[in-house]
Structures are given as C-alpha cells and as structure tokens.
C-alpha positions as a Markdown table, in Angstrom:
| # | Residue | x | y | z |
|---|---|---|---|---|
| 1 | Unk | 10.4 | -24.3 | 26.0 |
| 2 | Unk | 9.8 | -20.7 | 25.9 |
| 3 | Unk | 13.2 | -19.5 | 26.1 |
| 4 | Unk | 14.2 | -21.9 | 23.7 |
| 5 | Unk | 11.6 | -20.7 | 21.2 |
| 6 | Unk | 12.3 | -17.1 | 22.2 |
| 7 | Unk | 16.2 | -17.7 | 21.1 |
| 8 | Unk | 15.7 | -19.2 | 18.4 |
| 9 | Unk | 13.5 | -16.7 | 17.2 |
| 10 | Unk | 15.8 | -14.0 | 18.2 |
| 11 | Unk | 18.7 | -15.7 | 15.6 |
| 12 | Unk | 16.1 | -16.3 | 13.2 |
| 13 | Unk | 15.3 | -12.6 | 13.1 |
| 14 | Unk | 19.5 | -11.1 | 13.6 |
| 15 | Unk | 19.8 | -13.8 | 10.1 |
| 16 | Unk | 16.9 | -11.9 | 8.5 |
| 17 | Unk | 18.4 | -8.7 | 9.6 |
| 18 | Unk | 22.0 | -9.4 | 8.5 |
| 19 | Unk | 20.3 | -10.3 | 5.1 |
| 20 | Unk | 18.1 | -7.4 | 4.0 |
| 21 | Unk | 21.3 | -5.7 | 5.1 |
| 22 | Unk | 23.3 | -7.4 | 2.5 |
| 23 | Unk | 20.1 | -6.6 | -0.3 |
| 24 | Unk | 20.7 | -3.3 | -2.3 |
| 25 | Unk | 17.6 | -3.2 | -3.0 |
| 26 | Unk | 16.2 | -3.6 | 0.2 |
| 27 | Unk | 18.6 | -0.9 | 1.3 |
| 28 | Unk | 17.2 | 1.7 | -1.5 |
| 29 | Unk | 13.8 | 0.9 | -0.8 |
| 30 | Unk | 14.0 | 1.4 | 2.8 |
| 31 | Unk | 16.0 | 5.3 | 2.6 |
| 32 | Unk | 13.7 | 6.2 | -0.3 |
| 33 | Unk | 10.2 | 4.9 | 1.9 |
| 34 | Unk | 11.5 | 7.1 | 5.0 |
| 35 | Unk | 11.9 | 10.2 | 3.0 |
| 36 | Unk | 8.6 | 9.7 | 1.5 |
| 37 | Unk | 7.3 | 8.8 | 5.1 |
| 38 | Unk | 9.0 | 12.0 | 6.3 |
| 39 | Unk | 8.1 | 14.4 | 3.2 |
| 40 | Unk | 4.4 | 13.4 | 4.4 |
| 41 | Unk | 4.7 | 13.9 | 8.2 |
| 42 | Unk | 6.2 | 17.3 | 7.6 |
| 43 | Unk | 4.0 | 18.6 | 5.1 |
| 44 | Unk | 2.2 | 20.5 | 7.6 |
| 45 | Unk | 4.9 | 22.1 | 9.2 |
| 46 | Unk | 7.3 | 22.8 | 6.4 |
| 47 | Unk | 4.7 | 23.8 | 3.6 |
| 48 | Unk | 5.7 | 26.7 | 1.8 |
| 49 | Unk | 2.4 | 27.5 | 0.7 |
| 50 | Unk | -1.3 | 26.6 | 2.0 |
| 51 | Unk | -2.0 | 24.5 | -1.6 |
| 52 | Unk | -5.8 | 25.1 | -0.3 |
| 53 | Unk | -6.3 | 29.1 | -0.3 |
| 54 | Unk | -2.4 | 30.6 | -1.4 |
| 55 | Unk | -3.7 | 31.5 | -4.9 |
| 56 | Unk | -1.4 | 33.7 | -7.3 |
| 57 | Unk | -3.9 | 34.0 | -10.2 |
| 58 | Unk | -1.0 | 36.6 | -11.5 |
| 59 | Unk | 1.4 | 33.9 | -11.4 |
| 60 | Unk | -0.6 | 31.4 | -13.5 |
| 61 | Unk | 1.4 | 28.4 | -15.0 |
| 62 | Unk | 4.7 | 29.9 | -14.2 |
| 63 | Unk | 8.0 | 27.8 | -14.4 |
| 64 | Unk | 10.0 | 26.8 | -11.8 |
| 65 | Unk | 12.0 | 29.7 | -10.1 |
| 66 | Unk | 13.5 | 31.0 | -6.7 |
| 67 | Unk | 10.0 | 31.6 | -5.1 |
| 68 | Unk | 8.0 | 28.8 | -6.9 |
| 69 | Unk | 10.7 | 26.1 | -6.9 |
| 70 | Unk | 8.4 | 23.7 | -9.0 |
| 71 | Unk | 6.6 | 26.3 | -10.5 |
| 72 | Unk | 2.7 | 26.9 | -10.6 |
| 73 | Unk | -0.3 | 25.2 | -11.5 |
| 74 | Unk | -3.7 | 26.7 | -13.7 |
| 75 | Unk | -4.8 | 28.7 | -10.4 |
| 76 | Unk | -1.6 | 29.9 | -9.4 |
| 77 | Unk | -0.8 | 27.6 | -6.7 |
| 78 | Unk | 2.5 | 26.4 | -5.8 |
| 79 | Unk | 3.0 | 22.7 | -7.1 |
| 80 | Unk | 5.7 | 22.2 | -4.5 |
| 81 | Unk | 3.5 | 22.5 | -2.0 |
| 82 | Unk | 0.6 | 20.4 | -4.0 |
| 83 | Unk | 2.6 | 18.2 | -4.5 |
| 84 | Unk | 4.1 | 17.7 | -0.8 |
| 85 | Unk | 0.5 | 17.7 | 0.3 |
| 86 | Unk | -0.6 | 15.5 | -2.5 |
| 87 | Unk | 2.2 | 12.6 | -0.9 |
| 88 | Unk | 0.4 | 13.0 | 2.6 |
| 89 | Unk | -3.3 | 12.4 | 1.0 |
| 90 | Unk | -1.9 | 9.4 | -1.5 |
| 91 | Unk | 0.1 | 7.4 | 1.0 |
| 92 | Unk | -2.1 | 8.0 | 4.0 |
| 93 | Unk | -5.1 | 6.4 | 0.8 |
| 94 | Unk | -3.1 | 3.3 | 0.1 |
| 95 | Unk | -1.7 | 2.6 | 3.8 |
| 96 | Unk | -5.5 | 2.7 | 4.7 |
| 97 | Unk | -6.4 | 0.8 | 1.8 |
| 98 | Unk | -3.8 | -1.7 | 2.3 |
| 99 | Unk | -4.5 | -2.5 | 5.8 |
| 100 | Unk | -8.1 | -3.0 | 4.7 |
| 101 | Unk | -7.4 | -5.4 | 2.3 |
| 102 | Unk | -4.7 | -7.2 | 4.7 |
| 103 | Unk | -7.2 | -7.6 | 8.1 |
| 104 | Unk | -10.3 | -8.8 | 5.9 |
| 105 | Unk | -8.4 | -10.7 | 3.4 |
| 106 | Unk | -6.2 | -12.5 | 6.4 |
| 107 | Unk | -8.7 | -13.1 | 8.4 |
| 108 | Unk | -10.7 | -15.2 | 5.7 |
| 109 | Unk | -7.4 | -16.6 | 4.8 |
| 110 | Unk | -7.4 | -18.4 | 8.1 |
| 111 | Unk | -10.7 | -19.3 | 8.3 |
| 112 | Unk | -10.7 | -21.3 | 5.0 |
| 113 | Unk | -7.8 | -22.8 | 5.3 |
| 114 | Unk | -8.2 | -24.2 | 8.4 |
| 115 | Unk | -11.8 | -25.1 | 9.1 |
| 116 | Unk | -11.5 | -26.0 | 5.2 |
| 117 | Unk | -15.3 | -27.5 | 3.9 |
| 118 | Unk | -18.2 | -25.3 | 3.0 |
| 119 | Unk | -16.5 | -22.0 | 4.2 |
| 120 | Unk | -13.3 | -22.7 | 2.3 |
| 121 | Unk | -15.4 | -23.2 | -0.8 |
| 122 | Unk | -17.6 | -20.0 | -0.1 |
| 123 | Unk | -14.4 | -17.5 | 0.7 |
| 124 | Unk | -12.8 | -19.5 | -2.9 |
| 125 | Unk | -15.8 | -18.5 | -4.7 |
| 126 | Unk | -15.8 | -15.2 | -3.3 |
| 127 | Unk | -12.0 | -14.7 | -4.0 |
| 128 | Unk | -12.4 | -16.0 | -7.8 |
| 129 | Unk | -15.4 | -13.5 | -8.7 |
| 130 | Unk | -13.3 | -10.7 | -7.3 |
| 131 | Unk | -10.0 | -12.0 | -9.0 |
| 132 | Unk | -12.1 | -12.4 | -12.5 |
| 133 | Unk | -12.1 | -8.9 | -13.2 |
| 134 | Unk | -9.2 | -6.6 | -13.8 |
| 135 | Unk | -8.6 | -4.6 | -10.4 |
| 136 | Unk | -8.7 | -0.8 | -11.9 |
| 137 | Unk | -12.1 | -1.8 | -13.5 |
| 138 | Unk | -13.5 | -3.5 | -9.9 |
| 139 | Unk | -12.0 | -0.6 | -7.7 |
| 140 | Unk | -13.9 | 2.0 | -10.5 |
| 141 | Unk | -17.3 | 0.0 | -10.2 |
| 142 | Unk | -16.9 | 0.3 | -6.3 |
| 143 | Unk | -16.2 | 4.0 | -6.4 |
| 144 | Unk | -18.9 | 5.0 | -8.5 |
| 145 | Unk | -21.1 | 3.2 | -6.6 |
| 146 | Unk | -20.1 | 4.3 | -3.8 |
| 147 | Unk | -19.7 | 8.0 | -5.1 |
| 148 | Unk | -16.3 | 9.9 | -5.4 |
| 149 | Unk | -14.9 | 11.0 | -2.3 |
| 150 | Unk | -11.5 | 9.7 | -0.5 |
| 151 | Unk | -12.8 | 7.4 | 1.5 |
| 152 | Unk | -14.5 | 5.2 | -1.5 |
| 153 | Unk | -11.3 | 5.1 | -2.9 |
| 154 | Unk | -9.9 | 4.1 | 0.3 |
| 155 | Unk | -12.7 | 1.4 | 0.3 |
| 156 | Unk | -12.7 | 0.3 | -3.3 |
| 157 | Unk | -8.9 | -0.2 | -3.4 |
| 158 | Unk | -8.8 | -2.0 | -0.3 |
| 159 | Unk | -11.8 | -4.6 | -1.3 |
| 160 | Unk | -9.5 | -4.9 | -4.1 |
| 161 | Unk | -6.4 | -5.8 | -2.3 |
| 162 | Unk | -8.8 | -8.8 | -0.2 |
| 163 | Unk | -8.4 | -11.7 | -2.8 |
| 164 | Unk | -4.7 | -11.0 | -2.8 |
| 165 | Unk | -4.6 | -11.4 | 1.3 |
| 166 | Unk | -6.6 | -14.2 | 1.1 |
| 167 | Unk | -4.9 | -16.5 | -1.7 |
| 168 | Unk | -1.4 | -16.1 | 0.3 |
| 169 | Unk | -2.8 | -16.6 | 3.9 |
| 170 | Unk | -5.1 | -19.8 | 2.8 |
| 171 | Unk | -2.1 | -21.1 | 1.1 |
| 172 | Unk | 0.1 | -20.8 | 4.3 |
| 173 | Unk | -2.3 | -22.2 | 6.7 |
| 174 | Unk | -2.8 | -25.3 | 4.9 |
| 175 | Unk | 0.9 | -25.8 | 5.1 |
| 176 | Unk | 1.4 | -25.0 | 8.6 |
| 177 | Unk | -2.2 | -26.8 | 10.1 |
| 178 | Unk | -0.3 | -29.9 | 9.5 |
| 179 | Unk | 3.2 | -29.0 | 11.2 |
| 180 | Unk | 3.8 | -30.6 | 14.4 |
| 181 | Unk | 4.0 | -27.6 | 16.5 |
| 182 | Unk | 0.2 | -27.9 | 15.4 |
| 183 | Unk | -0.6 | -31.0 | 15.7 |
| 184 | Unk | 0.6 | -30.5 | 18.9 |
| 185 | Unk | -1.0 | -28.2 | 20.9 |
| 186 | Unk | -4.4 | -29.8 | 19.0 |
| 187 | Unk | -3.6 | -33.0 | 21.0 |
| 188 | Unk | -3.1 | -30.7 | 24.4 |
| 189 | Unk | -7.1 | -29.7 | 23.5 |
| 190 | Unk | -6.2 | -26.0 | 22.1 |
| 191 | Unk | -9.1 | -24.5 | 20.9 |
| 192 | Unk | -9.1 | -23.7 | 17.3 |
| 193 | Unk | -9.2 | -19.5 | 17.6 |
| 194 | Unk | -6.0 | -20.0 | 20.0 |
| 195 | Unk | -4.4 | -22.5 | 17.1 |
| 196 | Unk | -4.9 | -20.0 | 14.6 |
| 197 | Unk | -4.1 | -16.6 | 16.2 |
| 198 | Unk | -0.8 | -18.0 | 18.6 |
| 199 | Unk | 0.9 | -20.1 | 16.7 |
| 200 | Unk | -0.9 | -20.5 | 12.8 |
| 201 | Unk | -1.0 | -16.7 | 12.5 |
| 202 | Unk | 2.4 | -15.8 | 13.6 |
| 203 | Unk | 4.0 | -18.5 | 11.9 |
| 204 | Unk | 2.2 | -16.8 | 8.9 |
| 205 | Unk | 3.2 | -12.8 | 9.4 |
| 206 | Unk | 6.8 | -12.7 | 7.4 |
| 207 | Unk | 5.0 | -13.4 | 3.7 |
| 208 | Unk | 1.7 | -11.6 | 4.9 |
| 209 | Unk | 4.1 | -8.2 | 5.4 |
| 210 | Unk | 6.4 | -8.8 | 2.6 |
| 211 | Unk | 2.8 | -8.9 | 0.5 |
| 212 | Unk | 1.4 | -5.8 | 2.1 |
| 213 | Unk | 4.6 | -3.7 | 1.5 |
| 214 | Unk | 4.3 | -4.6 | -2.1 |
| 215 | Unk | 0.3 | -3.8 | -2.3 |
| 216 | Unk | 1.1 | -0.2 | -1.2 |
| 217 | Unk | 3.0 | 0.1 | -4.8 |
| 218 | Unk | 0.2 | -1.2 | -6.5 |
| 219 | Unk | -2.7 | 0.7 | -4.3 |
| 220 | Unk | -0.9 | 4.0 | -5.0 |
| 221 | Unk | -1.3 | 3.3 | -8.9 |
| 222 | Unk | -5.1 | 2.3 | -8.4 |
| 223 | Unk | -5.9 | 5.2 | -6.7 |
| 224 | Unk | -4.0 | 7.5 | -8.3 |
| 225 | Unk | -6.1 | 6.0 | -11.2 |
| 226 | Unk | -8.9 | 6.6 | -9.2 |
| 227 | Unk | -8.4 | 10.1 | -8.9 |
| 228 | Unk | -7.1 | 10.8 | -12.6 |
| 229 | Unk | -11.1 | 9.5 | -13.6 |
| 230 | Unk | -12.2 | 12.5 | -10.9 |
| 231 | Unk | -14.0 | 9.4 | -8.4 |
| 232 | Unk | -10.8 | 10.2 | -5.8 |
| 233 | Unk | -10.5 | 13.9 | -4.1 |
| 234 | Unk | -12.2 | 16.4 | -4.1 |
| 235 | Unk | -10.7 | 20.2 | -4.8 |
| 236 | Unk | -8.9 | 22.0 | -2.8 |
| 237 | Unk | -7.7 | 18.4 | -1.4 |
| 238 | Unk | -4.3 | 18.0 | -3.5 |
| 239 | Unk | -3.9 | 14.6 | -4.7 |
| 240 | Unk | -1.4 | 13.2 | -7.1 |
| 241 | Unk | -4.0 | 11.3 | -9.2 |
| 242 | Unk | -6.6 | 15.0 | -9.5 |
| 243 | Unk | -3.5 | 16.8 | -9.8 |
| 244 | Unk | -2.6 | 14.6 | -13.5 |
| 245 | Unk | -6.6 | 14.6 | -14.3 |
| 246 | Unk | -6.1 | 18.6 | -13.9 |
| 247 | Unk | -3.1 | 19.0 | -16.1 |
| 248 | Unk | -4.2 | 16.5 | -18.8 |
| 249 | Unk | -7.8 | 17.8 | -19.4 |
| 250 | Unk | -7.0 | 21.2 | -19.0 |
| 251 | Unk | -4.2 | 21.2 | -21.3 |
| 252 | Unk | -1.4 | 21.6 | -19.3 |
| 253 | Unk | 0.6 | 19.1 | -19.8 |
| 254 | Unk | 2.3 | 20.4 | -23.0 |
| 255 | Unk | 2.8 | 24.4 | -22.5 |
| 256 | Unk | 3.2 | 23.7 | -18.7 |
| 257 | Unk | 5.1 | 20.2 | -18.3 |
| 258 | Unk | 6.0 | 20.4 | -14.9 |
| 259 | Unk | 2.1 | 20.4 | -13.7 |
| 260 | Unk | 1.9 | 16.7 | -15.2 |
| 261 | Unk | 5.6 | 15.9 | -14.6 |
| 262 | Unk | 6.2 | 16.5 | -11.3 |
| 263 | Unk | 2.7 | 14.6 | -9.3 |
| 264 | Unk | 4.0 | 12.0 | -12.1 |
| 265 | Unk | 7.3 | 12.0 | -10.6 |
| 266 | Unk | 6.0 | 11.5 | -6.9 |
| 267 | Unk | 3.8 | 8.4 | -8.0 |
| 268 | Unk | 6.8 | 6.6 | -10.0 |
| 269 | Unk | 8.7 | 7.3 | -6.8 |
| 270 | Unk | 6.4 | 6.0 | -4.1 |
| 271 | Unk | 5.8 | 2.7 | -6.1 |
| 272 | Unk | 9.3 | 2.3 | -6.5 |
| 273 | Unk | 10.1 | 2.6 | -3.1 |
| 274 | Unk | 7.7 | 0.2 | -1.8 |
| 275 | Unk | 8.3 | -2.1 | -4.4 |
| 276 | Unk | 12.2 | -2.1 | -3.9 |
| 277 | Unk | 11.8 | -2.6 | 0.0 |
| 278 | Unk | 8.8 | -5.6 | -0.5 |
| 279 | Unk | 11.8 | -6.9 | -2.5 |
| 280 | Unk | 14.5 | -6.5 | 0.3 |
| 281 | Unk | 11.8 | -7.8 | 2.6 |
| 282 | Unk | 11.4 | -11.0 | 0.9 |
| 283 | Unk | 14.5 | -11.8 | 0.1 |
| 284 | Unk | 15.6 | -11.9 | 3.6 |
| 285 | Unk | 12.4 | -13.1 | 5.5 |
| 286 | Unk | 13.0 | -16.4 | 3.2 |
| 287 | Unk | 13.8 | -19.3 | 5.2 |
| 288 | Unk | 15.2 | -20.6 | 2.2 |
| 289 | Unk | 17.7 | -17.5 | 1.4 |
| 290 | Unk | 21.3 | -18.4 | 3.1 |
| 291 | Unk | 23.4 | -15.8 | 1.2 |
C-alpha cells in the first residue's frame, strides 16, 4: 500500500511539475521571486554603501550617476543600497508574517472543521469579527496597540492573514473528513490528532501553499502601509514603506523622484512576483487542470 501511494504520489507531483512548467506566469513569477530572494541574501555582502552610517550630507538629493547609481536620499545616503537593504527587512516582515498567519490560521482550520460543534462555531465567530473589518485598518489598530517597531508589524499583519488560513483549511477538511481514505483509518481506531496531521493535513498542503504564496503579495502591501503611517521601522532600519513616508512628507517626491520611485518600484515588484508564481502554483496543483 505504501508504495502504491508513494507512486502515485510521485506522478501526481511530475503532472504538477510538467504543468507550472507549461504556465508563463508561473515561470515569471518563479525567476522574478529568486532574484528578489537573492537581492536579499546578498545585501550584506554586496552593499555598496552601509545605508545605516555612509552619510554624504554634501551629496544631498543627488540624481542617479556613476557612484550613486540610484542616486541619494535627504541625508545623503545611497538609495541603492536602501533600497537593497530595504528588500531584506520587507520580505524577511511578510515571510514572518505570513507564516504566522498560515500555522495559527491552519491549525484552527483543522480543529473546526473536524471536531465541528461548539469549537467550529467559536473559531467562525472569531474568523467573522476579524474578516468584518478592512485588513489595513485591523493590522493599524494592532500596531498602535502594540506600539511601532518591526516586530508589531510582523504581528499585526500576520493576525491579519489568520481568517484567510482558517476559511480555506475549514473548508478542505470538511471535504476530505468524509473521504474514504478517512473513513478508513477511523474504522482501524486512528486517533483524531493522527487523522488530522497524516492524512487530513497533507491531503490539505497544495491550496494551503498556493494561499500563502499569494498572502506574501498582499502582506508586503500591508506592511509597507504600515511603515508609510511611521508604526513599521524604525531609522536607520531601511524599509520600503519608511523610505515612501520619508520622501512624501519631506517633500521629496517631486524635486527628487527617484527617492519615492524607486522603494515604489521594489514594492510593485515583490507583489508581482509572488502574485504571478501563487498563480503558476495554482494552476498546476489543481487536480482539476489537465492542460
């Protein structure tokens, strides 16, 4: 039984495979989120300047040119290397986010759906009150609660991304609590945390990473959001968020463009790469896709 479940598993991934091949967009997304990836593993190492302490107060606001390559920001510091740092501090802030959201949010997910009764109905309410207001407004509640630092953001955006983890995993546990496999190894006596966790669970992973590849897009914009309303980073921690708050209030962003344009840039990029591979994801993790 176990190698025939193991083979089949094996074609069933080399069919997914062959399909997010065959998905442009899956394609795109996936060589745009490795650069990104890459841009921010490197950032230490190939830095041009320390965006921290290398201050040119005589080069103030300067254009782009052979030493700053995308120019300079109020306080003389070179945005290339704000901005490189500014990738690191944003995705490392969503990823963490994200996979807050996804552990909490899945782990209630399987609870309710399939113990079902009173704890169904107190992880619904829960997920509705949460869902009833708009997710920028909840995640700037938190933070100011909270207080501004990184890691509220971090926290607020990833109590945000909870309801969205447990809608999806509820809704595939009560689909799959009533499969045979299931039903199964409940008649062999299985007890429920081995149900859910070996066989409910995994069943369950292929829409669950699809979701969370697709809530890194989205966390990026709410905490970049964060930070533009100064509740995210702190100076001298470059992030892409602070680094538009900076620009817009300070009035940068007409008589110095590229101090707004370019942390704008990265943002647009990063949510467009996660967004096109969640795409490429789904698309080819669908049972029902045969193209």
């Amino acid at each position: 039984m176990d190698s025939i479940a193991l083979a089949a598993q094996e074609s069933s991934f080399q069919k997914a495979k062959k399909r997010f091949l065959k998905s442009i967009s899956g394609r795109v997304g996936l060589v745009l989120t490795i650069a990104i990836i890459l841009l921010a593993l490197l950032a230490p190492i190939l830095r041009p300047f320390d965006p921290a302490t290398a201050r040119d107060f005589a080069a103030r606001l300067k254009p782009p040119s052979a030493v700053h390559w995308l120019g300079t920001d109020g306080l003389g510091r070179d945005m290339l290397s704000l901005v490189w740092y500014g990738i690191r501090v944003s995705l490392l802030v969503s990823i963490v986010s994200v996979v807050l959201g996804l552990i909490i949010g899945t782990f209630l997910g399987l609870i309710a759906g399939y113990f079902r009764g009173w704890l169904e109905r107190v992880i619904g309410w829960m997920t509705d009150i949460l869902l009833a207001f708009p997710s920028i407004l909840l995640a700037i509640a938190i933070a100011t609660v909270i207080g501004a630092s990184l890691q509220s953001v971090m926290i607020a955006v990833g109590v945000v991304e909870i309801p969205k983890f447990i809608r999806l995993t509820r809704s595939m546990v009560l689909s799959l609590r009533e499969q045979g496999f299931v039903q199964t190894v409940r008649a062999f006596g299985a007890k429920p945390g081995r149900i859910i966790f070996n066989h409910i669970l995994p069943s369950s992973l292929a829409p669950i990473v699809v979701q969370a590849t697709l809530s890194i897009g989205t966390a990026t914009l709410e905490a970049a959001g964060l930070g533009f309303l100064g509740l995210g980073a702190k100076p001298p921690t470059p992030e892409l968020g602070t680094m538009l708050s900076d620009s817009f209030t300070n009035g940068y962003a007409l008589s110095a463009p590229w101090t707004i344009l370019m942390p704008g840039l990265m943002i647009t990029l990063i949510v467009l790469a996660f967004n096109l591979l969640g795409d490429g994801l789904r698309d080819s993790l669908d049972p029902r896709g045969n193209r």
